[in-house]
SEMI-48039 format. One record per residue (C-alpha): y, x, z. Coordinates in steps of 0.1 Angstrom, whole numbers. Example, Ala and Ser with C-alpha at 12.3 -4.5 7.8 and 13.67 -1.06 7.14 Angstrom:
<koltis>
y->-45, x->123, z->78
y->-11, x->137, z->71
</koltis>
This chain:
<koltis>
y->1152, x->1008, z->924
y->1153, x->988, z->956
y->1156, x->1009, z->987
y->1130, x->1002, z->1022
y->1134, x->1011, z->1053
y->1113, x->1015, z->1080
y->1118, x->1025, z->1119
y->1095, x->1032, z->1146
y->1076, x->1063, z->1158
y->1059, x->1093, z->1142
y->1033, x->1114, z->1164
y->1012, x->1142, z->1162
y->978, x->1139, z->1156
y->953, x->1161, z->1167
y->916, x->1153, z->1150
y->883, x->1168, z->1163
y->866, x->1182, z->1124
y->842, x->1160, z->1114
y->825, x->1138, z->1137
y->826, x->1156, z->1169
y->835, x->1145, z->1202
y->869, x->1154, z->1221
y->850, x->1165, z->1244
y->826, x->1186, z->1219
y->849, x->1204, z->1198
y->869, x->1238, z->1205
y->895, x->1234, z->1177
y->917, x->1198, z->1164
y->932, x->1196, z->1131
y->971, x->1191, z->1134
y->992, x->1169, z->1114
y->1015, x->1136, z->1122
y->1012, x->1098, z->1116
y->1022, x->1070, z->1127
y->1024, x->1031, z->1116
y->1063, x->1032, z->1103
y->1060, x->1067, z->1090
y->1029, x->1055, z->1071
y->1040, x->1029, z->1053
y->1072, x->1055, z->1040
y->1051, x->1080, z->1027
y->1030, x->1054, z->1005
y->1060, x->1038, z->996
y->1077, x->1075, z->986
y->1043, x->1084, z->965
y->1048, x->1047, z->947
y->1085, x->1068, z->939
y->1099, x->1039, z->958
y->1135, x->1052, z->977
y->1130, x->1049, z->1012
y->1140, x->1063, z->1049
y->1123, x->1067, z->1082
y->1142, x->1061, z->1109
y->1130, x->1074, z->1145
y->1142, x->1098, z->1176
y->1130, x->1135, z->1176
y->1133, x->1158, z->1199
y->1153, x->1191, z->1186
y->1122, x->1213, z->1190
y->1104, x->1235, z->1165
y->1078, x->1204, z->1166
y->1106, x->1179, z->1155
y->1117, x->1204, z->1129
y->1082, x->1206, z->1120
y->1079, x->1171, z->1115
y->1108, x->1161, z->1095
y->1099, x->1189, z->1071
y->1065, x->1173, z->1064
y->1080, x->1141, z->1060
y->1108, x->1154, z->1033
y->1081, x->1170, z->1019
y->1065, x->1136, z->1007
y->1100, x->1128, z->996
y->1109, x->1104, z->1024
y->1142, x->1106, z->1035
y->1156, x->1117, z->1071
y->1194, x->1115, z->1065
y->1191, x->1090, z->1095
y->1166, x->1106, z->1124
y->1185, x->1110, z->1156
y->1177, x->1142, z->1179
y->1176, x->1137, z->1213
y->1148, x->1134, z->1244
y->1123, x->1162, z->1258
y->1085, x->1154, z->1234
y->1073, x->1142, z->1205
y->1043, x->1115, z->1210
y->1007, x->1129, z->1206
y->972, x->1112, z->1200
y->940, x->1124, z->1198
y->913, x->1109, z->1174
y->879, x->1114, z->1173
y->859, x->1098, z->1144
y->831, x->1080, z->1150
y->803, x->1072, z->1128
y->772, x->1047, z->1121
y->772, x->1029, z->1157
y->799, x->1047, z->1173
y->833, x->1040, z->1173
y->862, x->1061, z->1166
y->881, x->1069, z->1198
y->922, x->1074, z->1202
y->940, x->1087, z->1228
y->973, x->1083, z->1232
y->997, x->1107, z->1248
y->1031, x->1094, z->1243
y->1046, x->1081, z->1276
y->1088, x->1091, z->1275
y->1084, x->1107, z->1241
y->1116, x->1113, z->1226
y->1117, x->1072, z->1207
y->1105, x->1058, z->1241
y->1133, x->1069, z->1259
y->1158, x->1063, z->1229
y->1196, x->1044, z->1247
y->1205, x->1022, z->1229
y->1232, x->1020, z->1206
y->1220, x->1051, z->1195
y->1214, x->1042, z->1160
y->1244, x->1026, z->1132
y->1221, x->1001, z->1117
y->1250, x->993, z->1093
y->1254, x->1020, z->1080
y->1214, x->1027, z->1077
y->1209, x->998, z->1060
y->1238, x->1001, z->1034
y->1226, x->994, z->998
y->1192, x->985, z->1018
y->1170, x->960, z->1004
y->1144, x->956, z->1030
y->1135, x->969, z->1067
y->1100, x->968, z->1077
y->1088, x->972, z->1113
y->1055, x->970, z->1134
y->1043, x->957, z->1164
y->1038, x->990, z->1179
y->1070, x->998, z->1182
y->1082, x->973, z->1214
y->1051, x->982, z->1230
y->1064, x->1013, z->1235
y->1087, x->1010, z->1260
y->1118, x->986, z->1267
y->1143, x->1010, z->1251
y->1128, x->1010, z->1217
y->1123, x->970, z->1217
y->1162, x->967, z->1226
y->1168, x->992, z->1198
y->1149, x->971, z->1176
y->1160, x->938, z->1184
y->1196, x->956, z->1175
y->1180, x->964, z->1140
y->1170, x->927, z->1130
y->1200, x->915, z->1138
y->1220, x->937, z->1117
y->1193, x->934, z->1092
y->1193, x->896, z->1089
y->1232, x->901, z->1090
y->1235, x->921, z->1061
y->1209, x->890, z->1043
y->1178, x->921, z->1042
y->1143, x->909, z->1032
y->1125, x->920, z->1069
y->1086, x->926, z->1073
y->1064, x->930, z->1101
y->1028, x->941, z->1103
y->1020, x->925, z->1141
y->1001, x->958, z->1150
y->985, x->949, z->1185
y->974, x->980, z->1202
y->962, x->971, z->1241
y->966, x->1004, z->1252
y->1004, x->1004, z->1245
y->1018, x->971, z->1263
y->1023, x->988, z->1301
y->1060, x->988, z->1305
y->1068, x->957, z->1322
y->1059, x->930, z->1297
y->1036, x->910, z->1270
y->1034, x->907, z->1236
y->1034, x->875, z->1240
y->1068, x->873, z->1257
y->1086, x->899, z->1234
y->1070, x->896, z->1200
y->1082, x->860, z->1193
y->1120, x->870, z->1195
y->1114, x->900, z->1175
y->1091, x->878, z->1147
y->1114, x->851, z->1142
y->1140, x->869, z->1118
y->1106, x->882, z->1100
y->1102, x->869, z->1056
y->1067, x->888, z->1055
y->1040, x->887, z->1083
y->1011, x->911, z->1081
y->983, x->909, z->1106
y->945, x->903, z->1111
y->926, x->884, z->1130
y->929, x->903, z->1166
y->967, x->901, z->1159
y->969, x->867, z->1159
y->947, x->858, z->1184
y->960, x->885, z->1210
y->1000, x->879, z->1206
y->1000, x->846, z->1201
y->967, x->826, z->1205
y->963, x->819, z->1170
y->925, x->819, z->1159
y->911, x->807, z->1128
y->891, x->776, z->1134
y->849, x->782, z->1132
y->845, x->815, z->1125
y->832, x->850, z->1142
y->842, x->884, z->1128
y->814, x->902, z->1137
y->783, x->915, z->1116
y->805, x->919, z->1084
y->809, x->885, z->1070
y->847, x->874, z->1074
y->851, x->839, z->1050
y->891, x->842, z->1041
y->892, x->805, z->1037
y->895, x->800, z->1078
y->928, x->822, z->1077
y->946, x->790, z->1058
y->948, x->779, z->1097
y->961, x->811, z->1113
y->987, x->815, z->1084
y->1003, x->780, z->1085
y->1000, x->780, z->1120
y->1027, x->817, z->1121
y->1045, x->801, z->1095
y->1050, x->769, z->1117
y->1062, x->790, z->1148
y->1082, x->815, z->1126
y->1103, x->789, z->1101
y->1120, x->820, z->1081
y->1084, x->835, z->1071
y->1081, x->827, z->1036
y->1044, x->848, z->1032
y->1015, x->854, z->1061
y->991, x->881, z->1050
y->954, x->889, z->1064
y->936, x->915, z->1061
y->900, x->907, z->1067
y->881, x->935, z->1076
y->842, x->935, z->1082
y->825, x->963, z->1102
y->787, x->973, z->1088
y->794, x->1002, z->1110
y->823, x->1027, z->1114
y->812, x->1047, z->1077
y->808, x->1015, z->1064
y->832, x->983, z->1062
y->839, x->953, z->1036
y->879, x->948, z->1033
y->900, x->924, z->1016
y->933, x->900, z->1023
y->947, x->868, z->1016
y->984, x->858, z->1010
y->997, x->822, z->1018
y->1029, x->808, z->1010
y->1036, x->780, z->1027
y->1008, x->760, z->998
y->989, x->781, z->984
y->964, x->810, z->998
y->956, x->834, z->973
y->923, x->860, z->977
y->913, x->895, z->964
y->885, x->905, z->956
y->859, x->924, z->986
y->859, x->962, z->982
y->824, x->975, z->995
y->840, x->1008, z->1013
y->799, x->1027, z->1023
y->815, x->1062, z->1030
y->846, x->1057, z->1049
y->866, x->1092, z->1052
y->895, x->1082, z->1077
y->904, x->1045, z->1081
y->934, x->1051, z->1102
y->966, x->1038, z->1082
y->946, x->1016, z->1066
y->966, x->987, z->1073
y->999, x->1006, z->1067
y->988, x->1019, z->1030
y->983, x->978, z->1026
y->1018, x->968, z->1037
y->1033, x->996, z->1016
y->1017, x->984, z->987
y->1025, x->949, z->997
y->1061, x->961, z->993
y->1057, x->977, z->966
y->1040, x->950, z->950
y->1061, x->925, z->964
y->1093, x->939, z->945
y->1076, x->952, z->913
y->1053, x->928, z->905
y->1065, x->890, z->896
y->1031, x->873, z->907
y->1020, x->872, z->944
y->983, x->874, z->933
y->991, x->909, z->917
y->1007, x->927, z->946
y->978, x->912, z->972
y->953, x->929, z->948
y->979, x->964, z->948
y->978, x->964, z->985
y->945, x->959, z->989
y->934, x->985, z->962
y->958, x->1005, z->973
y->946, x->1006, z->1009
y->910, x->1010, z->998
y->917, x->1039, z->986
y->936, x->1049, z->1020
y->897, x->1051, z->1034
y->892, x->1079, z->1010
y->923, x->1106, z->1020
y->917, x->1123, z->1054
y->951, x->1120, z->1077
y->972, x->1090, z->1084
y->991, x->1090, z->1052
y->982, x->1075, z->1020
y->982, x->1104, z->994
y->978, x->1082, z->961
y->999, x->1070, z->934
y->1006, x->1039, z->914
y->987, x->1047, z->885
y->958, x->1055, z->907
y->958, x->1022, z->925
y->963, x->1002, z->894
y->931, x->1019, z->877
y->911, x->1007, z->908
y->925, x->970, z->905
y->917, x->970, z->869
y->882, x->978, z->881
y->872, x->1016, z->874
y->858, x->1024, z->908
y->835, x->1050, z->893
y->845, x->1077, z->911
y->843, x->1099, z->877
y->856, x->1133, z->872
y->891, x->1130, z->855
y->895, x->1159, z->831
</koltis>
C-alpha cells in the first residue's frame, strides 16, 4: 500500500466540557491535534501507511505525544527532538449563535523554532508516495516555511504526488510576512489543492463570482471560477477541491465539496449535519479521505463522496482526530445515515 506523509505541527488542546466559556470552566479536557497530525491519524484508521513528521521538545509532554500518536498507528521513526515547548490551544465550543472560540498559545514552540536542515527529506520520503502539507504550517514562523520549502523541493525531486489544504488562519500570519507573498512559492509544486471559500479569497483574491456564503445556502456551481482560476496560477495542480460549508448556526451546518479537473466539476451530495459534536478537523478528516480515496478508488466522483462522508462523520467524534474507519464511511456514502444500533 502506498505510503503518505505529512509534516507540520501537533499541539495540545485544552477543551472547556461541554459548552462553557474559558472563562466559565474550572477544569479543560487534554488531548492533541493539529491540521498535519489530523489528516495521519484518519489516514492510519483507513490502515493507510503513513508518518508525521514534526519537532518535539524532549519533555514528558513530547513523550506524551508521540505515544498517542503511535497509538493510532502513525508512525514517528522521523520526529526530531529539540526546542523548549510544545504548542497549546484553547477551545471553547460554542453553540446556537455563538461561535466556537480558539486560542492559540504557540509562539517559539519547539516546530517554530526548528533550523533548518534539520530534517533528511530524502531519506523521509524513501518508498514515499505522497507528502501532504497545510497552510498553517508557514504561518508559523519563518523557520518552518524554510523547512518546508526544503520538503517540496525534495518531494517534487523524488517525482512525489504533493497536496495542500490552503488552511488560512488570521491569527497565525505575524512573523514578518503574508500569505500572499509566501503561499504562492510554496503552492506551485502542489498536484492536489484543498480549500474553501475564505482560502481563496484571503491568500490570493480568488472569489467565486455572485455569491454570498452566509445564511447556509452555498451553490457549488460558483466554485467552477475559483477552481480554474488556482489551477491557472498553479499549472502543476491537476485537481482543486472546495469544501462548501453552510452555517445554520454553530450545532448546525450543511457541508459538501466539489472536485474540478481542469474540465469537469464533480459534486456530492449535501449532508444535513443538526447536532454538531466537534467540528474541528473537519477539513483534515476530508483531505485524508481525499487521499485515501484518491489512491483507492479509480473514479474522482467516488473519493469526493469518501471525503466528504468521511468528514461528516468527523462532526460526530469529540477531539481533533477522526476516529472512524473505512467500512464506516463507505456505509454512510451508500446512504445508511440511520444512526441505528449495530448489534
Amino acid at each position: 500500500m502506498k505510503k503518505v506523509v505529512t509534516f507540520g505541527e501537533v499541539m495540545l488542546r485544552l477543551a472547556t466540557p461541554g459548552y462553557l466559556r474559558i472563562g466559565q470552566s474550572p477544569v479543560f479536557n487534554v488531548s492533541f491535534g493539529g491540521g498535519e497530525a489530523n489528516v495521519a491519524v484518519s489516514l492510519a484508521q483507513f490502515e493507510v501507511p503513513v508518518s508525521f513528521v514534526t519537532r518535539l521538545p524532549a519533555n514528558a509532554l513530547g513523550e506524551w505525544c508521540v505515544r498517542e500518536l503511535r497509538a493510532f498507528s502513525v508512525d514517528v521513526e522521523h520526529i526530531v527532538w529539540g526546542g523548549e515547548r510544545i504548542g497549546t490551544y484553547y477551545l471553547e465550543t460554542g453553540a446556537n449563535a455563538r461561535a466556537s472560540q480558539v486560542i492559540y498559545d504557540r509562539a517559539h514552540s519547539a516546530i517554530a523554532t526548528i533550523p533548518p536542515g534539520t530534517i533528511d527529506w530524502e531519506q523521509v520520503f524513501e518508498g514515499v508516495h505522497w507528502f501532504h502539507w497545510t497552510g498553517i504550517t508557514p504561518a508559523i514562523s519563518r523557520q518552518t516555511t524554510v523547512v518546508l520549502k526544503e520538503a517540496l523541493e525534495v518531494a517534487e525531486k523524488m517525482g512525489l504526488v504533493i497536496s495542500t489544504d490552503l488552511n488560512y488562519r488570521k491569527k497565525l500570519w505575524k512573523w514578518g510576512t503574508t500569505p500572499e507573498e509566501t503561499m504562492p512559492d510554496l503552492v506551485k509544486h502542489c498536484h492536489v489543492i484543498l480549500g474553501n471559500e475564505e482560502d481563496a479569497a484571503k491568500v490570493f483574491g480568488i472569489h467565486p463570482q455572485g455569491v454570498s456564503v452566509e445564511g447556509g445556502h452555498v451553490p457549488a456551481e460558483a466554485y467552477e471560477s475559483v477552481a480554474r482560476q488556482l489551477m491557472h496560477r498553479f499549472p502543476k495542480a491537476e485537481k482543486v477541491i472546495i469544501t462548501l460549508r453552510g452555517s445554520h448556526s454553530a450545532n448546525h451546518n450543511t457541508w459538501s465539496g466539489v472536485l474540478f479537473d481542469g474540465t469537469e466539476l464533480l459534486q456530492t451530495r449535501q449532508y444535513d449535519i443538526t447536532h454538531i459534536v466537534d467540528r474541528v478537523g473537519g477539513g483534515d478528516s476530508f483531505m485524508a479521505g481525499l487521499i485515501y480515496g484518491l489512491t483507492h478508488y479509480s473514479e474522482d466522483q467516488k473519493a469526493l463522496d469518501f471525503a466528504v462522508a468521511a468528514s461528516a462523520l468527523k462532526h460526530t467524534i469529540y477531539g481533533d482526530f477522526n476516529r472512524v474507519t473505512v467500512g464506516e464511511v463507505e456505509k454512510l456514502m451508500g446512504g445508511d445515515g440511520s444512526g441505528r444500533v449495530v448489534r
